[in-house]
N, C-alpha and C positions, 0 to 999 in steps of 0.2 A: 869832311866834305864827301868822301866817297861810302861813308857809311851812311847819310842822309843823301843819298843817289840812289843805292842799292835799296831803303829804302823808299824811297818817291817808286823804283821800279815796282818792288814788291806791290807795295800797295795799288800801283796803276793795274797788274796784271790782275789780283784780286776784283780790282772796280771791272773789268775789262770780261775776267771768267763771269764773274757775277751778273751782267749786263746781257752776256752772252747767253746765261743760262736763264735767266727769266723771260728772250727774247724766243729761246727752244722752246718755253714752256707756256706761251705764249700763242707760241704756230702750233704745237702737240693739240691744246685745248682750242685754238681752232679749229685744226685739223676733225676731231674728232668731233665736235657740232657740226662742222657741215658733213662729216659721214652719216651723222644720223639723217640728213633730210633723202638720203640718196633710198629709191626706190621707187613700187608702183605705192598709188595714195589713192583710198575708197572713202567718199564723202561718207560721215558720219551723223553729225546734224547741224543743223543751223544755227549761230549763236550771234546773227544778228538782233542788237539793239532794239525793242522796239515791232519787232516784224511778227506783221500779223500769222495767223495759222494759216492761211490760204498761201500766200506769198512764201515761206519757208521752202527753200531747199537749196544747194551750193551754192556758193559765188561764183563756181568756174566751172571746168568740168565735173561730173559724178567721179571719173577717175583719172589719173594722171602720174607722169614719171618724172624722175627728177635724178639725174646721173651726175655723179660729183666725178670731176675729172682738176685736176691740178691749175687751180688759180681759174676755175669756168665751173658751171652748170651748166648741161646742155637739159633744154626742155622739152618734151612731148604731152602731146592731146591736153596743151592749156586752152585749148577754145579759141585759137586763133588761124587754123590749119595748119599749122606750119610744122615740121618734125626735125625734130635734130637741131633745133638751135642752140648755137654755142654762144653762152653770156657769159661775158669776162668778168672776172670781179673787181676788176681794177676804174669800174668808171667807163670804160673803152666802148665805140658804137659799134653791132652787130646790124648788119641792113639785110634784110629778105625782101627779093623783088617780087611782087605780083604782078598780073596784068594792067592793072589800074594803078598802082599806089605802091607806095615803098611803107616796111615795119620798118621802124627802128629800136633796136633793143639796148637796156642798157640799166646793167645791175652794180650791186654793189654789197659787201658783207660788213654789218658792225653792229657791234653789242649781240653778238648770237641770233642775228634774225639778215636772214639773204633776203634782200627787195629789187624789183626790177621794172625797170617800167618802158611801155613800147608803146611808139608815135604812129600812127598811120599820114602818111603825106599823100597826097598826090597831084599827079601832071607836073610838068615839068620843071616849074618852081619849087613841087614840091610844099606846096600850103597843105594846112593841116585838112583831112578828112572832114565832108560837110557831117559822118554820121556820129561816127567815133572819134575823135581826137588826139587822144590816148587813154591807156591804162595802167594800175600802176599797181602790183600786187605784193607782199608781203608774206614771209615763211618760216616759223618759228616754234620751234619744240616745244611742250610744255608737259608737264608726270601727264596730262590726259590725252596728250598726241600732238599733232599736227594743225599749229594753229593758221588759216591762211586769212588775210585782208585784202579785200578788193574795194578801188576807187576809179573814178570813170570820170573823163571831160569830155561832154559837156556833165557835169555832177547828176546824180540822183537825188542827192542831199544827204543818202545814208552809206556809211561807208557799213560794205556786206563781208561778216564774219561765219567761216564754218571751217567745225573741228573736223578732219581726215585722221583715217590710223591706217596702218599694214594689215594686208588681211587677218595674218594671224593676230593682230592684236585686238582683233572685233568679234566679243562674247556671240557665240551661241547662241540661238533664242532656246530657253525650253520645252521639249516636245509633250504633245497633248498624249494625252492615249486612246486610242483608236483600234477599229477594224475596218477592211475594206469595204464592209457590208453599212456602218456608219455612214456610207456615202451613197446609197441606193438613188438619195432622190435627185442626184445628180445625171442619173442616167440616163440616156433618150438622145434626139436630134431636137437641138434649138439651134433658132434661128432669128436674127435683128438685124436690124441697121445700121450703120455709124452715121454721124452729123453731117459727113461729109454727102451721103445717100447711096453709098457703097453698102452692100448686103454681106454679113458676115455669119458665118455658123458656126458651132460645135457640134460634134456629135461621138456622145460618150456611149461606150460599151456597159452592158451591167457589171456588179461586180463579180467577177469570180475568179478562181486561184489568187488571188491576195492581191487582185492587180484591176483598175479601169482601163482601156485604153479611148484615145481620143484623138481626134483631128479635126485641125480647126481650117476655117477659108475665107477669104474678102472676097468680092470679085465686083469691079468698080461699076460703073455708072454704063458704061460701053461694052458690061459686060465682059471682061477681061481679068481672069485671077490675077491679083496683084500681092497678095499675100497669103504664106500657108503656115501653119505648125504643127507640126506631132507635141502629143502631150500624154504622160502617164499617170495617173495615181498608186503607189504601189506600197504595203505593209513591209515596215522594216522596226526591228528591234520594238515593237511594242506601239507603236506610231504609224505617223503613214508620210509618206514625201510624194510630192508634188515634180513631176520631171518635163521641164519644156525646152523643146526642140525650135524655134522659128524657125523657118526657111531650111529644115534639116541640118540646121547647126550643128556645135555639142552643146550636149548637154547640161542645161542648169537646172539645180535642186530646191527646194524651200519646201522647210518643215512645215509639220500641222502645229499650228501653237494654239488655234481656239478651235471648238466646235460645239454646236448645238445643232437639231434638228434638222435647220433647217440653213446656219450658215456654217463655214471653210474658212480659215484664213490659216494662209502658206508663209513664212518668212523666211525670208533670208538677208540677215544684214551687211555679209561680205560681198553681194551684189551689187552693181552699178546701178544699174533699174532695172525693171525693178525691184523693192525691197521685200513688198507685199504684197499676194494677189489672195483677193475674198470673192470667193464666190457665196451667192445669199439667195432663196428661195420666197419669193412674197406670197402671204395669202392668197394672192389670184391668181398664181401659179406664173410670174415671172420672173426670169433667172437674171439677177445682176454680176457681172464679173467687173472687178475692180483692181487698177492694178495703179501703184504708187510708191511712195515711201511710208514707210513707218508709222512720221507723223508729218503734219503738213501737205501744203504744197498742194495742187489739183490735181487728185488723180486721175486718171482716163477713166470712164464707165461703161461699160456697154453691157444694153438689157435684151432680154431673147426672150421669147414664146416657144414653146413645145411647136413642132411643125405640121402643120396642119390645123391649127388653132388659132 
């Protein structure tokens, strides 16, 4: 009897270590899928179903953070103002009060993909939002990055997919080869309009010492600068970068990847927006600058006349 005791015990301990250790390995392999979501996440492209080329670009923000903390993600710049929200993973509700309307957050981690989804209520009952409802979004690893799903009530009817990676894990574009002189017909003061009927200019230096320099200006309907930027064009390593300053910012870069005659296009894919700006030269002597993504989507345009013409 005591040798079928000893073992029933044996055995129990084994079932017990065993249970134990699949349970560690378990939480380890969790553990280490939700470290990979933690960080900043730069939209990459669009891999919604279906969706046209005009309509193409994020689901959510162009960029966003994701901070893995023990048994929570807290989230920033998901496109809903709110910073530093802590989601449990356990199901549990996180409430952000607005002025008008309460979020409610409320996530959850299975099968290697964290999902979370948040109510907007408002007044004092607390009824759902006449605009938004809720939403409900999805975050999941894959060998080509960061896959996210967004879905909306009241529906769209398309649930919208786009791939995000870590900076450094977003290729390079190719640089053209260039000289600063390749860009002469850039030079001069232009000047146009926006749709809005605000007056906007550039006005680029020639080139010389391996360098354009430029400043740009809005100035609205009332007459009132409302927006400025310094902008450079400058030779490096055999190519030429593109350097914009709005509002005397810091500075962002984007390479030369094409040119001909008479067009410029600057990339940069580790940018939020945006990705790429072309400037183009028309036979009647009108400067279009264009700035957007990659591929898709509507990009901003704005056309200029040489000033005085």
């Amino acid at each position: 009897m005591k040798t079928k005791i000893r073992m029933a015990s044996v055995l129990l301990g084994a079932f017990v270590a065993t249970l134990a250790a699949l349970t560690s390995s378990a939480q380890s392999t969790q553990t280490n899928e939700l470290k990979a979501l933690d960080g900043e996440w730069i939209f990459v492209e669009d891999r919604t179903k279906d969706q046209p080329l005009e309509r193409m670009g994020p689901p959510m923000s162009s960029t966003f953070l994701l901070r893995i903390e023990e048994g929570a993600v807290i989230l920033n710049n998901h496109g809903s103002g709110h910073r530093n929200v802590r989601v449990a993973l356990d199901s549990s509700i996180t409430e952000v009060t607005e002025t008008n309307r309460v979020a409610r957050y409320r996530g959850a981690w299975k099968d290697g993909t964290f999902e979370y989804k948040v109510e907007f209520l408002r007044g004092p009952d607390k009824v759902p939002d006449g605009s938004i409802h809720w939403i409900r979004r999805s975050f999941r690893m894959t060998p080509d990055g960061l896959i996210v799903r967004v879905t909306y009530e009241p529906s769209s009817g398309t649930e919208a997919v786009g791939l995000y990676r870590h900076a450094q894990d977003i290729p390079l574009p190719t640089p053209a080869k260039a000289t600063i002189g390749d860009l002469s017909w850039l030079a001069g003061a232009w000047v146009g309009k926006r749709s809005s009927g605000s007056s906007i200019e550039e006005r680029w230096s020639p080139p010389l010492g391996g360098a354009m320099l430029a400043v740009s200006r809005t100035v609205n309907t009332r007459g009132k600068m409302n927006a400025f930027e310094y902008l450079r064009i400058v030779e490096r390593d055999g190519g030429l970068i593109y350097i914009a300053q709005p509002g005397g910012a810091k500075a962002t870069e984007f390479v030369l990847t094409e040119l001909t005659k008479t067009r410029a296009v600057f990339d940069n894919p580790r940018h939020d927006y945006p990705k790429r700006i072309r400037y183009e030269l028309s036979p009647e002597g009108v400067l279009s600058a264009t700035v957007g993504y990659a591929k898709g989507g509507t990009p901003g345009r704005f056309e200029f006349k040489r000033e005085g013409k």
